[in-house]
FIVOMI-611166 format. One line per 8 residues: number of its first residue (from 0); for each residue x, y, z of C-alpha. Coordinates in nm, 2 decimals, padded with zeros to 4 digits. Layout:
N
NUM) X Y Z; ...
This chain:
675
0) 13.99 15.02 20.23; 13.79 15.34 20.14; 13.40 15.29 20.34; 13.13 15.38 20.12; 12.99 15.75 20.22; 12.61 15.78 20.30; 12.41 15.98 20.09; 12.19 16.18 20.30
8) 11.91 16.27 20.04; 11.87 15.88 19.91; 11.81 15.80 20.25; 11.55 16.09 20.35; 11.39 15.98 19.97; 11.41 15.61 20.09; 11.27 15.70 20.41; 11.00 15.91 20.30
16) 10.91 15.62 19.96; 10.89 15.37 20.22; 10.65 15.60 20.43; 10.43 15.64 20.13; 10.41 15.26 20.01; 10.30 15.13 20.35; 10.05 15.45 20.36; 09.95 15.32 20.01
24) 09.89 14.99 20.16; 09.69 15.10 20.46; 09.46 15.27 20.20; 09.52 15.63 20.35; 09.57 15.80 20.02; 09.28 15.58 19.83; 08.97 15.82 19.64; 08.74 15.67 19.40
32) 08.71 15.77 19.06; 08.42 15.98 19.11; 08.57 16.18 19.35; 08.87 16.22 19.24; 08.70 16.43 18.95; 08.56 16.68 19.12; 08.71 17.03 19.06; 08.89 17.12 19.35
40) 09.07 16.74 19.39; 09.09 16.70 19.01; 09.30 17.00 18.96; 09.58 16.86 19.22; 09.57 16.53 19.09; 09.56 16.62 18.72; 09.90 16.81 18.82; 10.05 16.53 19.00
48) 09.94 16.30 18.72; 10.06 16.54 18.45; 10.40 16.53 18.65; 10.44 16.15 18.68; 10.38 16.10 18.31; 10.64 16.38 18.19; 10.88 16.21 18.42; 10.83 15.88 18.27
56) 10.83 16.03 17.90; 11.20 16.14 17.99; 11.28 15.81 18.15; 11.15 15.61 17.87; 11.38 15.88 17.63; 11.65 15.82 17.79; 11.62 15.43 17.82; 11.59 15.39 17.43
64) 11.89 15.67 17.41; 12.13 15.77 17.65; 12.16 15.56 17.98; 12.30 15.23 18.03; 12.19 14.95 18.15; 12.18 14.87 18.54; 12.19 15.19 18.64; 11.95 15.26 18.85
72) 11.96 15.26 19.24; 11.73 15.15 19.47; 11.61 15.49 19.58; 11.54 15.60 19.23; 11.31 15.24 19.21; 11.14 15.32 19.55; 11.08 15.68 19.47; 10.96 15.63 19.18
80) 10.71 15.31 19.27; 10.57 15.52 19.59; 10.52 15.80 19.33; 10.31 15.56 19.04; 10.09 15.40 19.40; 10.01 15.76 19.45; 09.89 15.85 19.14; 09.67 15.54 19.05
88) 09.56 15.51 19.42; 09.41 15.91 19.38; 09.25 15.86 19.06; 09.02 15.56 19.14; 09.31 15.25 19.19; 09.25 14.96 18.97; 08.94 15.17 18.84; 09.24 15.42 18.68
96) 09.36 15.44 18.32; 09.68 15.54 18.50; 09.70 15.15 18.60; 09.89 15.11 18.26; 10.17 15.26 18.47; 10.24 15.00 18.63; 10.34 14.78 18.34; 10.57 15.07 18.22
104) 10.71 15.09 18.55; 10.79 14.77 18.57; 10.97 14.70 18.24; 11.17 15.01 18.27; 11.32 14.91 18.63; 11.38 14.59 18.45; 11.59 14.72 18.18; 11.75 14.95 18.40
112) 11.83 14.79 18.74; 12.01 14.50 18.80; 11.93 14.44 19.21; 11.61 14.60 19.22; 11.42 14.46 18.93; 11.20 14.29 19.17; 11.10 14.57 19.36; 10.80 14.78 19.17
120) 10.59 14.42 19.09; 10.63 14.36 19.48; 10.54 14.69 19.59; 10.26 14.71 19.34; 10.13 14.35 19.51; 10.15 14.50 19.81; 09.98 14.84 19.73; 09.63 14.71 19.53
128) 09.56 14.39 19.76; 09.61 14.56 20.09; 09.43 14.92 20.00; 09.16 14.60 19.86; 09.15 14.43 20.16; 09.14 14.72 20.42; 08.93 14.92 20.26; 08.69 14.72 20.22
136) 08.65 14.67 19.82; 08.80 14.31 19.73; 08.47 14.16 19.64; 08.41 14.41 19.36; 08.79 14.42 19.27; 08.86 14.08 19.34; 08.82 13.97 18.90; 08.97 14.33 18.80
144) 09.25 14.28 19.07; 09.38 13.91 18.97; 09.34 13.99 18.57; 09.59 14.28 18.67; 09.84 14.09 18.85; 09.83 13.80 18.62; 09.91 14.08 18.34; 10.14 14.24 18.57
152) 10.32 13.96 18.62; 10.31 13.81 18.33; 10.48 14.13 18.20; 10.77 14.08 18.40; 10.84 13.72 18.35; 10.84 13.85 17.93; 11.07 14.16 18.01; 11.30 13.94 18.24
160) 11.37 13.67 17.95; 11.35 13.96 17.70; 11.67 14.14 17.90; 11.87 13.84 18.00; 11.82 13.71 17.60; 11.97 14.04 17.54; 12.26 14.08 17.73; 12.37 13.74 17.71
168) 12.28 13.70 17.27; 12.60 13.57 17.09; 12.44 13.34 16.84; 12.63 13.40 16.58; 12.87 13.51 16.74; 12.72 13.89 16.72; 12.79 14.12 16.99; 12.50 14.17 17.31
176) 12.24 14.37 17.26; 12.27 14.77 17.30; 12.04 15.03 17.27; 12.33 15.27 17.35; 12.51 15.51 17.08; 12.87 15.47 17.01; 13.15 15.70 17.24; 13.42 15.90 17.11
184) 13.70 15.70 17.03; 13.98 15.91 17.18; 13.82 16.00 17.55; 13.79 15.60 17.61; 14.16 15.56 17.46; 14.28 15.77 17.67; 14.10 15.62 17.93; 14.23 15.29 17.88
192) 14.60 15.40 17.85; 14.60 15.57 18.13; 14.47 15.22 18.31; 14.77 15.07 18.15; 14.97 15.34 18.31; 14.87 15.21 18.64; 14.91 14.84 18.57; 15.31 14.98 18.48
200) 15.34 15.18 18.77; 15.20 14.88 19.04; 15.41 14.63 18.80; 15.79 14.87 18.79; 15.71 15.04 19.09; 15.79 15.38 18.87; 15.72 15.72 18.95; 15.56 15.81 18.65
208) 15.47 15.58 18.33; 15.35 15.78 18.04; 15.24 15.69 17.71; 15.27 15.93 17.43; 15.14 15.92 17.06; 15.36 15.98 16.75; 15.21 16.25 16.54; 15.42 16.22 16.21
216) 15.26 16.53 16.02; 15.41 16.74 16.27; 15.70 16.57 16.38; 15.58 16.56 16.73; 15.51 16.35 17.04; 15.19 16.46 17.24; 15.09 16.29 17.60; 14.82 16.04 17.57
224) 14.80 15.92 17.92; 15.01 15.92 18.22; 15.03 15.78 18.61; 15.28 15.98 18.85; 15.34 16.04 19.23; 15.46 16.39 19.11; 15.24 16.69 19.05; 15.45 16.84 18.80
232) 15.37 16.65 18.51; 15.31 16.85 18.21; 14.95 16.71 18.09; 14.98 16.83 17.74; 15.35 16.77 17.69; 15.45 16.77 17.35; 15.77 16.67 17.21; 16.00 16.71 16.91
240) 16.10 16.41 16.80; 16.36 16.53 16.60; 16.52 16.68 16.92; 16.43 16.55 17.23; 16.54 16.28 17.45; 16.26 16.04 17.40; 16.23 16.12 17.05; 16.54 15.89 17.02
248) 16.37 15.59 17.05; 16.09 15.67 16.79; 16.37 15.77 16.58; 16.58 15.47 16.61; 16.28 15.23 16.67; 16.50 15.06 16.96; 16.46 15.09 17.37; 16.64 15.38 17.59
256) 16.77 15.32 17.91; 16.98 15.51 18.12; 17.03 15.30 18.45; 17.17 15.60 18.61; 17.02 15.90 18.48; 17.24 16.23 18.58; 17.05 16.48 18.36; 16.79 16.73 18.52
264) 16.40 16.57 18.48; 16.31 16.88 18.26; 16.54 16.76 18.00; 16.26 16.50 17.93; 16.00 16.72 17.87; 15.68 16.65 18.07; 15.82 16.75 18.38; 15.72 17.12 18.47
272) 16.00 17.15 18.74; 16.31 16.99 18.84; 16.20 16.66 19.02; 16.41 16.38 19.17; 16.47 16.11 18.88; 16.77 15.88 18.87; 16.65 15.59 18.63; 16.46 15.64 18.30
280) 16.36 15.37 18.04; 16.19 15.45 17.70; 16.08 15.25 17.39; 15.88 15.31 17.11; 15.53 15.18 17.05; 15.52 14.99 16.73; 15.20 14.88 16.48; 15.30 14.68 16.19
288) 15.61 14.88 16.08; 15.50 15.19 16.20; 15.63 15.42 16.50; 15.30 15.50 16.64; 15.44 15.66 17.00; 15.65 15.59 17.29; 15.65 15.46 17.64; 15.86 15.60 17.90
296) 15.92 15.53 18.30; 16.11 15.66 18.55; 16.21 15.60 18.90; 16.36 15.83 19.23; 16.62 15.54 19.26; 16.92 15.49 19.04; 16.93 15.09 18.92; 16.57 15.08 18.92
304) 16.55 14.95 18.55; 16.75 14.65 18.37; 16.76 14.44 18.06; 16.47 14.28 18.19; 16.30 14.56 18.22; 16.34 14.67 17.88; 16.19 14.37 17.75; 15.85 14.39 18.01
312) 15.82 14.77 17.86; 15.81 14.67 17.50; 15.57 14.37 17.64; 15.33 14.66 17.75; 15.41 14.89 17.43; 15.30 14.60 17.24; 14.93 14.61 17.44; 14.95 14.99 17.41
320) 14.96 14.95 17.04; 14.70 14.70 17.10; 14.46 14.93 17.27; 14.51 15.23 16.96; 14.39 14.93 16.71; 14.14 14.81 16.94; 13.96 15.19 16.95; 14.03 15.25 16.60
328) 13.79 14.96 16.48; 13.58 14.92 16.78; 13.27 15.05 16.59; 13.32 14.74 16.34; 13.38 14.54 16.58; 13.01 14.64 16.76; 13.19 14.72 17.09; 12.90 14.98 17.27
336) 12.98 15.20 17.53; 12.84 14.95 17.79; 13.15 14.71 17.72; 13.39 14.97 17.66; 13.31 15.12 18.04; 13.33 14.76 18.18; 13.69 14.64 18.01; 13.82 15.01 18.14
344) 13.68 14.94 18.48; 13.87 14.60 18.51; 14.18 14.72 18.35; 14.16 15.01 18.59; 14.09 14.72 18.87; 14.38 14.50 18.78; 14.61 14.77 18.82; 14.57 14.73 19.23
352) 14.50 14.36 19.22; 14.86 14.26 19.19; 14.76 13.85 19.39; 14.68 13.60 19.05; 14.35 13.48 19.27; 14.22 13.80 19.21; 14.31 13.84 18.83; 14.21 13.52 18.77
360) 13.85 13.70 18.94; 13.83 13.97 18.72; 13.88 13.73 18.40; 13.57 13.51 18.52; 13.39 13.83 18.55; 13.53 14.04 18.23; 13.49 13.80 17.98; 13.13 13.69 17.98
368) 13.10 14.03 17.93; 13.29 14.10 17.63; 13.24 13.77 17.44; 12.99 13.50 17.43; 13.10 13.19 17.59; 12.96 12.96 17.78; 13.25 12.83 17.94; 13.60 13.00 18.08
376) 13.90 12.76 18.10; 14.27 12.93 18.27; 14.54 12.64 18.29; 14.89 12.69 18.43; 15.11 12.55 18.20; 15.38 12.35 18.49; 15.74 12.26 18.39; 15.64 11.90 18.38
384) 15.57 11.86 17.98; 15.24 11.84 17.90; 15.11 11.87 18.21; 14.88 12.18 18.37; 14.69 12.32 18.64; 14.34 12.40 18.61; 14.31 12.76 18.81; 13.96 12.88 18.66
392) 13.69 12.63 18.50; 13.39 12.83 18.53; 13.11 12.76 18.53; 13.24 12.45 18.77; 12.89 12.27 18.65; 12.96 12.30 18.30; 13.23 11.98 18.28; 13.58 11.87 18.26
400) 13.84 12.02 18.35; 13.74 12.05 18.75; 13.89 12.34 18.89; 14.19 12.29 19.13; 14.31 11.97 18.92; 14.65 11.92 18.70; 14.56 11.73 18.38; 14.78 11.60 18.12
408) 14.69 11.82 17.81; 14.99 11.59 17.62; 14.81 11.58 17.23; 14.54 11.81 17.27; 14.47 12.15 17.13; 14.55 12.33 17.46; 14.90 12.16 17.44; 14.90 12.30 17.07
416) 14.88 12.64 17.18; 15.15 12.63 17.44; 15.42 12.45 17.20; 15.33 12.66 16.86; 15.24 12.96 17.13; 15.01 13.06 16.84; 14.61 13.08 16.87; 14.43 12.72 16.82
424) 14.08 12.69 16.73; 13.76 12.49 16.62; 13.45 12.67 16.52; 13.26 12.35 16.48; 13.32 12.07 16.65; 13.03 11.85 16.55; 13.02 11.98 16.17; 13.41 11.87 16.18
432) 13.41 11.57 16.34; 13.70 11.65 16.49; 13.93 11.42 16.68; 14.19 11.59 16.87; 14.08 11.66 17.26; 14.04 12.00 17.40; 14.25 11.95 17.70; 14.31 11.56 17.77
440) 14.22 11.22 17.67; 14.01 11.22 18.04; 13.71 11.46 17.89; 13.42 11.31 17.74; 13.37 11.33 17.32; 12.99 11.47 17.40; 13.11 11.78 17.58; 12.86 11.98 17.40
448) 13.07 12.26 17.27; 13.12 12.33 16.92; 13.36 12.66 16.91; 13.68 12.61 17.13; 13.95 12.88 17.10; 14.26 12.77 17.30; 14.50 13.15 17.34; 14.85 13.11 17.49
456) 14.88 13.40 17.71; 15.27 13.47 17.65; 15.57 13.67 17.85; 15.93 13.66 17.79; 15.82 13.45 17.43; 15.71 13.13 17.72; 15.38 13.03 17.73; 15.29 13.04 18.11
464) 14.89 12.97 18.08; 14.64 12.93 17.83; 14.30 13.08 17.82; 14.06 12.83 17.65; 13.68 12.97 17.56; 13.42 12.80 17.47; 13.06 12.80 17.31; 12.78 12.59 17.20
472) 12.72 12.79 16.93; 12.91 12.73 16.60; 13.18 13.04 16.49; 13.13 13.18 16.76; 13.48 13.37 16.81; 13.49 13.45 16.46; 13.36 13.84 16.52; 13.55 13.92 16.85
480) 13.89 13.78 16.74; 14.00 14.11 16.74; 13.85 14.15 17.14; 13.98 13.84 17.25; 14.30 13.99 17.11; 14.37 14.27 17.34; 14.21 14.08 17.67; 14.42 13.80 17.57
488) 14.74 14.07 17.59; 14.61 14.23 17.90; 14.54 13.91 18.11; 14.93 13.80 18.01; 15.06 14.11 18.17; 14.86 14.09 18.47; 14.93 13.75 18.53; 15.34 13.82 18.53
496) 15.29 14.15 18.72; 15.07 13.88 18.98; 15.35 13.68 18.98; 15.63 13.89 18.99; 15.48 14.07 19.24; 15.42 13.74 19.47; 15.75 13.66 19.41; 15.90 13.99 19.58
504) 15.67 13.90 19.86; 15.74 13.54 19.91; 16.15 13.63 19.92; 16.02 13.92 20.17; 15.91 13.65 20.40; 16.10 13.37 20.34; 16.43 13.29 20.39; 16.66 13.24 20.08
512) 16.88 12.97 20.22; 16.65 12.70 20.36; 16.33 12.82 20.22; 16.19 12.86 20.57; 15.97 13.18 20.72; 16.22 13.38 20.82; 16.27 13.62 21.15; 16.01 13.88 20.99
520) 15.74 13.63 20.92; 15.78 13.49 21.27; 15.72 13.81 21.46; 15.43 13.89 21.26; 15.25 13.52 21.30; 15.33 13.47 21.66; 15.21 13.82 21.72; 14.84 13.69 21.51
528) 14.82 13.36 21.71; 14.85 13.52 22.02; 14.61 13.77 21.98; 14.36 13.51 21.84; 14.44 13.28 22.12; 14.28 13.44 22.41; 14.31 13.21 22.73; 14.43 12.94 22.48
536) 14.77 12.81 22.53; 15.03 12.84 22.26; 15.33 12.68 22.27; 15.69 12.78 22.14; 16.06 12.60 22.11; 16.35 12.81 22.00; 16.68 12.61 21.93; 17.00 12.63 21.78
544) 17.26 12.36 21.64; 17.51 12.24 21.90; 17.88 12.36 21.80; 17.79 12.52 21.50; 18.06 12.77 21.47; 18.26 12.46 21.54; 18.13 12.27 21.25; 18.18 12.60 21.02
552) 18.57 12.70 21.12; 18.65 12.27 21.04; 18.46 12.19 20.75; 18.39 12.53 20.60; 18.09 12.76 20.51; 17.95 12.56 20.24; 17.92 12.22 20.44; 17.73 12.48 20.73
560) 17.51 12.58 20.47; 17.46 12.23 20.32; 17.36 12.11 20.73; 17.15 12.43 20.79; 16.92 12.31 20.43; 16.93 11.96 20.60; 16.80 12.10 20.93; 16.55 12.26 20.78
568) 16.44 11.97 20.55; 16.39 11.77 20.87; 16.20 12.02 21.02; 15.95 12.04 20.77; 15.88 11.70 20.81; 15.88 11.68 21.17; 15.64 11.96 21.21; 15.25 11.96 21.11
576) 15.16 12.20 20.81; 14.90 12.33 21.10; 15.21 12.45 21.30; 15.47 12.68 21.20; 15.89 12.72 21.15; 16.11 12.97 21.15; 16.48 13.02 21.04; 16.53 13.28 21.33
584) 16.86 13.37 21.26; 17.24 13.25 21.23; 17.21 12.87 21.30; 16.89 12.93 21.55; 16.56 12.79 21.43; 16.19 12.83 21.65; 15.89 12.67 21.61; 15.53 12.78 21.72
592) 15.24 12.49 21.83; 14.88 12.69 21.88; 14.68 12.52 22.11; 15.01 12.29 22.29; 15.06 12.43 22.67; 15.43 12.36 22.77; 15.42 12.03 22.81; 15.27 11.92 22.50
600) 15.52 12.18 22.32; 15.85 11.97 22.51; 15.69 11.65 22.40; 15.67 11.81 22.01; 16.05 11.97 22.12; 16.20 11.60 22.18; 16.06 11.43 21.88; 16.21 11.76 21.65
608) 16.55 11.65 21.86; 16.57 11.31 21.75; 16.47 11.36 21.39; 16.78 11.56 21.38; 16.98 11.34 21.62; 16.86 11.02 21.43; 17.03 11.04 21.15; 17.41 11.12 21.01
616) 17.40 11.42 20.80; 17.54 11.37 20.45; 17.78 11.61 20.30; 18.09 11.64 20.10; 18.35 11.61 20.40; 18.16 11.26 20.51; 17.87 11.21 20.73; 17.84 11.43 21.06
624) 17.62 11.39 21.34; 17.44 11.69 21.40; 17.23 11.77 21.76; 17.03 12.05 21.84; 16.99 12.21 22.25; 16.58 12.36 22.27; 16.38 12.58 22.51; 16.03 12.59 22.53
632) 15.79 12.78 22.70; 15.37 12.86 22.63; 15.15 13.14 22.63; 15.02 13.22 22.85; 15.12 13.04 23.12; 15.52 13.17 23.07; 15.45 13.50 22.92; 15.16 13.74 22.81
640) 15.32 13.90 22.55; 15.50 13.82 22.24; 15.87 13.95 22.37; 15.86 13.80 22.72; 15.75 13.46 22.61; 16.05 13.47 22.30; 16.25 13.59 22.60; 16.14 13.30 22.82
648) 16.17 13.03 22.52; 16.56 13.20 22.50; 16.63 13.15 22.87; 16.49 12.81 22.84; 16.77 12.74 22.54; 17.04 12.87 22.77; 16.98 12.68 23.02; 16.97 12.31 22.76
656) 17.30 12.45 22.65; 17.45 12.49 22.99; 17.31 12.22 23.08; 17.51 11.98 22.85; 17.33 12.04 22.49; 17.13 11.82 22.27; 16.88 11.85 22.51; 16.51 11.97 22.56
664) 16.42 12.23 22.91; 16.08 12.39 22.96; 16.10 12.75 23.08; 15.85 12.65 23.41; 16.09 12.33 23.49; 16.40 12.54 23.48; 16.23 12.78 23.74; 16.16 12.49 23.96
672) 16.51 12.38 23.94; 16.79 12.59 23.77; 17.04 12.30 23.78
């Protein structure tokens, strides 16, 4: 993770704003009005204040105009506080006309900081009563100095509800509040492809994913956006698609795929030089009827791409097209720059957040954003029919579903949306009188809400979740259908890449045959315990299953498999979810008990032993007793490091084996007595 580099210059401004208010305080810089008219003085101050008020002219400009909200650091706050102190403490303090600066400072930093709005109305506090009080003046400022701070504050309270009303306003179901002029379309489109281009690349694990856009007049295909490990990409490519290779599938409307692609990487046209490429998958991107580009990957490795694959591209092409409608109407839609920054800045985010937990993250945070809601409802749709799991509810105060639960959504509209897979809504529930539950027959009937809008997010044509909104204001979906539309899409493809991804890594660290941790997993957790440990013990028991090859050369591979799944099925129920078990390899298992010294770990050892002795083992070729020899042996009373106490826990094994099997021997008893 990249650490956040210290700006020098804040922290000299900082430094030196912080130096100021507390001399503000201490009355240092205080002068009366009188004085601070004489002609020597009064020119210095004059400038200063002529300055101040310039500087807040621009900042008020640029507030109604250009900047966006919240964008204002805490230096920038500080400075500029220390700066207004100065100015009113010089020209006669509460006495000063420039006191009305305060108020203008403190509804700016309101509108344009979100941490610091707090800030200037302390510091301003802090300035008047302590240059009051230490300089001696609070009697004759005491009625000036509290109408001032009860205006001051006052001012604040107004300007806080004033902002919060703002960005938060859907009544209506109008769009939040901007003071900001729209963008040019086709920068933030190509903004936002390119972020898709990174969700394709984490998601394929391509080399490069571009996006091109179908220019008909001229017959050509131009680069829209692109995300590549090479630095040969041509950033303007532009392609005939009469001709070229991709132009094949804008022609034909279909996917391209060569699994094994023999050709040179120039042939495709947005490579500069020859670069290693051995798998390439194309297909167009389609709006309505209409070939509006194409979407292309590539990979170093042949194979790389399948069927499957296909079918996730045109997923994506679909939410590429998505995007081009969603620029080309965002003014009607009243999407602002603000919003347009922050969905690019998520998309951007989900493209390196490939864990569901933190999708599901970025779709509490998003989505308050975009569209007014007061409530966020994700449910896992689970092969059980008509049941789900609730993974988001937020906020948790707001009612059912509780987050963490599976509910039965059988007759309700959330069920609707996963059979018809089709949008289901209500944009009045009270008006209505609706009867039909949002997600079960558990909620209450006075939930409150009175616009519901239940979106299946789809893969593959399944519905896998369903993203439920709601509002206690009446229609209010109605104007950001079109929003909901495209986050709808995005979240989908997130959530697959999430799960596809954690998938890949659960087969990396499991084992395919009995569903245990496998050898890799082990070595990585015993490593963690031990090094968390310290001087606490940690105990370990490796075993195998007595005359195993035996069992395989008379009854066959499939019964070994079928008592290796058995094994582990007993395992899992003879050891604590605390502890953990291994498949370390072939027919030998190992299992790790923090905290357990030796002893402790032989007493676990035995009552594994019997859970597999106890029973006869049921398979096609009749029922088998199966036993199992084990060695144990603890940190770090055996061993101090991961190999030697492995090693110790092996010797241990040996010497159960040799010692007649279906037996457990602790590594520091067989010292004591090899025979």
């Amino acid at each position: 993770m990249a650490q956040t580099k210290i700006n020098p210059i804040k922290v000299l401004l900082i430094c030196l704003a912080t130096a100021v208010v507390v001399g503000l305080t201490a009355g240092y810089f205080y002068r009366p009005l009188e004085s601070s008219l004489q002609k020597t003085a009064s020119l210095m101050i004059m400038g200063f204040c002529l300055a101040l008020l310039v500087i807040y002219a621009v900042l008020t400009f640029r507030y109604w105009r250009v900047e966006k909200r919240g964008s204002w650091q805490f230096f920038q706050v500080l400075t500029l506080t220390a700066a207004t102190g100065l100015a009113v403490q010089l020209s006669g303090a509460l006495a000063s006309p420039l006191v009305l600066l305060y108020g203008l400072l403190i509804v700016l930093s309101i509108f344009r900081s979100d941490k610091w709005k707090a800030v200037p109305l302390a510091s301003i506090l802090l300035i008047e009563l302590g240059s009051s009080f230490l300089g001696g003046r609070w009697r004759q400022e005491l009625l000036p100095g509290m109408t001032i701070t009860a205006a001051l504050t006052l001012l604040y309270v107004i300007s806080l509800v004033i902002t919060r009303r703002g960005r938060s306003s859907g009544a209506g179901g109008q769009p939040a509040m901007s003071f900001d002029e729209p963008v040019i379309v086709q920068k933030d489109l190509k903004e936002d492809l390119a972020s898709l281009c990174s969700l394709i690349q984490a998601a394929m694990r391509t080399k490069t994913s571009a996006i091109f856009r179908a220019d008909n007049p001229t017959g050509t295909l131009n680069m829209m956006a692109f995300k590549s490990y090479s630095a040969e990409v041509i950033k303007d490519a532009s392609l005939e698609i009469r001709s070229s290779l991709l132009g094949w599938a804008a022609r034909e409307r279909q996917g391209l795929l060569y699994a094994s692609y023999e050709r040179d990487s120039r042939d495709l046209g947005y490579y500069r030089k020859s670069e290693e490429v051995r798998s390439v998958l194309s297909v167009p991107v389609l709006q309505e009827s209409e070939v509006i580009g194409v979407l292309v990957v590539d990979s170093e490795q042949a194979g790389a791409f399948n069927e499957n694959d296909k079918i996730l591209l045109a997923g994506f092409a679909e939410e590429a097209a998505k995007l081009v409608h969603f620029h080309q109407s965002h003014s009607a839609l009243g999407l602002e720059k603000d919003r347009l920054q922050q969905w690019n800045s998520r998309l951007e985010l989900m493209a390196s957040r490939l864990k569901i937990n933190d999708v599901i993250k970025i779709i509490q945070e998003l989505i308050p954003r975009l569209v007014p809601c007061d409530h966020i409802v994700l449910l896992e749709v689970l092969s059980e029919p008509g049941k789900a799991r609730v993974l988001l509810s937020d906020p948790a105060n707001a009612g059912y579903p509780a987050p963490g639960t599976e509910i039965d959504i059988a007759g309700s509209l959330s069920e609707q949306a996963v059979n018809l897979k089709e949008w289901r809504s209500v944009d009045d529930f009270y008006r209505r009188s609706i009867g039909i539950n949002r997600f079960s027959e558990d909620e209450r009937p006075d939930h409150g809400f009175r616009s519901v809008l239940a979106a299946p997010l789809l893969y593959e044509d399944v519905c896998h979740y369903v993203l439920v909104l709601e509002s206690r204001q009446p229609k209010a979906f109605e104007a950001d259908r079109d929003t909901i539309h495209i986050i709808a899409g995005q979240f989908s493809l997130a959530l697959k890449s999430a799960a596809m991804y954690e998938e890949k890594e659960t087969l990396a660290i499991r084992d395919g045959l009995t569903g245990l941790a496998n050898h890799r997993r082990f070595q990585e957790y015993l490593e963690e315990t031990i090094a968390k440990a310290g001087s606490q013990p940690v105990g370990i028991a490796l075993f195998d299953i007595d005359f195993f090859k035996k069992l395989n050369d008379n009854y066959g591979h499939p019964i070994g498999d079928a008592v290796l799944k058995e094994v582990a099925a007993r395992l899992k129920r003879s050891i604590s979810s605390f502890d953990f078990v291994a498949r370390y390899g072939g027919e030998e298992f190992i299992a790790v008990w923090p905290g357990r010294n030796d002893k402790e770990a032989a007493q676990l050892a035995e009552q594994v032993r019997l859970a597999i002795e106890g029973e006869k083992f049921q398979t096609t070729a009749g029922d088998l007793p199966v036993t199992v020899s084990l060695g144990v042996a603890s940190y770090p009373q055996d061993a101090k490091k991961k190999a030697e106490l492995i090693k110790a826990a092996d010797e241990a094994l040996y010497a159960a084996k040799k010692g007649g099997r279906n037996r457990v021997v602790r590594f520091a008893a067989m010292e004591k007595d090899p025979g």
